[in-house]
C-alpha positions as CSV (number, residue, x, y, z in Angstrom):
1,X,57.1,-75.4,-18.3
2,X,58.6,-74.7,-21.9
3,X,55.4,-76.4,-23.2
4,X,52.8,-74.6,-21.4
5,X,54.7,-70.9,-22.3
6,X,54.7,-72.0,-26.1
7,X,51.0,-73.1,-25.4
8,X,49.8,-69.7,-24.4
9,X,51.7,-68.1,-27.1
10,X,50.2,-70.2,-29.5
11,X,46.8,-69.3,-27.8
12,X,47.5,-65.5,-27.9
13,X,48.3,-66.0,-31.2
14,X,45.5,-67.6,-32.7
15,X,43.3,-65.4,-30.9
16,X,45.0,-61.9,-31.8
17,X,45.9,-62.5,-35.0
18,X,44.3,-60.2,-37.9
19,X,44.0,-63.6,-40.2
20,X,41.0,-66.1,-40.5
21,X,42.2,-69.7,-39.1
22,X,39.9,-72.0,-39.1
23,X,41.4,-75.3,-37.8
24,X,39.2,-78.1,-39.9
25,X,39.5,-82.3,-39.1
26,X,39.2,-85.0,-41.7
27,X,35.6,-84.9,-42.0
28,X,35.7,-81.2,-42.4
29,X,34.0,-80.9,-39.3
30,X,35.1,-77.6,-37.3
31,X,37.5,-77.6,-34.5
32,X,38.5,-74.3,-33.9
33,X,37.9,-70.8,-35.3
34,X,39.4,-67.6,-34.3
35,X,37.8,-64.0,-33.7
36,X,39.1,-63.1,-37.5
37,X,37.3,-66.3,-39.2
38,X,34.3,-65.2,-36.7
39,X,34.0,-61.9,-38.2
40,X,34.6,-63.1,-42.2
41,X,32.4,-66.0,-41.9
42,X,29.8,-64.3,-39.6
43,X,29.5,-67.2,-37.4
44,X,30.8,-67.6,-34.0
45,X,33.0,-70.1,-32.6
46,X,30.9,-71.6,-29.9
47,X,28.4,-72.3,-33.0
48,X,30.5,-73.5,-35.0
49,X,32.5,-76.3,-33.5
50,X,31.7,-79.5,-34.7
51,X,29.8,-78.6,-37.6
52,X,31.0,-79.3,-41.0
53,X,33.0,-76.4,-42.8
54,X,31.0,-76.8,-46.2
55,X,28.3,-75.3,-47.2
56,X,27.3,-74.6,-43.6
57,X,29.6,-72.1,-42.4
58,X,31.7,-71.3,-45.9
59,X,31.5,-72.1,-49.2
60,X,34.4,-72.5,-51.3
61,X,33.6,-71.5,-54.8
62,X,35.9,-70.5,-58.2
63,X,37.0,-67.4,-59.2
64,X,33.8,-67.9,-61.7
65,X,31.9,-68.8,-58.8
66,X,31.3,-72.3,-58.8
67,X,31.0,-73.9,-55.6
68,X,33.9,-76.2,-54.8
69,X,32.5,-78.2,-51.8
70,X,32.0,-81.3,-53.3
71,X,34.4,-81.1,-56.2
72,X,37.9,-79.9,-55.3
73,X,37.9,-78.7,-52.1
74,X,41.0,-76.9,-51.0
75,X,40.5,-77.6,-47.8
76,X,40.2,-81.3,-48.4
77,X,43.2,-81.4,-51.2
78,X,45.5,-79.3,-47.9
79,X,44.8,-82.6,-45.5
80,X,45.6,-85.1,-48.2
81,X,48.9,-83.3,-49.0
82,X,49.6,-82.8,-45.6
83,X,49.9,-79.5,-45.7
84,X,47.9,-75.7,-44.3
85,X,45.7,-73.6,-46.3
């Protein structure tokens, strides 16, 4: 019971919040993406799912705007420490 209320509060969160989460596994395929990541990265969730993050539905880049996808991804350097981003 506990598991399922913190389950749906997870799910209203995620769905409600303001923020871009885009839930990513080790192959930087999609898992999940919220209405906020919908609306920054113009795609749509249903779309999305499965296909790899880089270069198909965002493209990390520098502040001097070199693309970071196949050189140091944050999103890849987050999963190897373990850690969000």
């Amino acid at each position: 019971m506990v598991f399922e209320i913190e389950r749906e509060r997870l799910k209203e969160l995620f769905e409600h919040t303001s923020d871009g989460v885009m839930v990513i596994d080790r192959a930087l395929r999609i898992v999940a993406l919220n209405p906020a990541a919908e609306r920054l990265t113009v795609s749509t969730a249903s779309g999305s799912v499965g296909v790899r993050v880089c270069s198909e539905v965002a493209v990390c880049q520098s502040a001097e705007g070199f693309d970071l996808c196949e050189t140091a991804c944050p999103g890849v350097a987050a999963l190897e420490r373990g850690e969000p981003h």
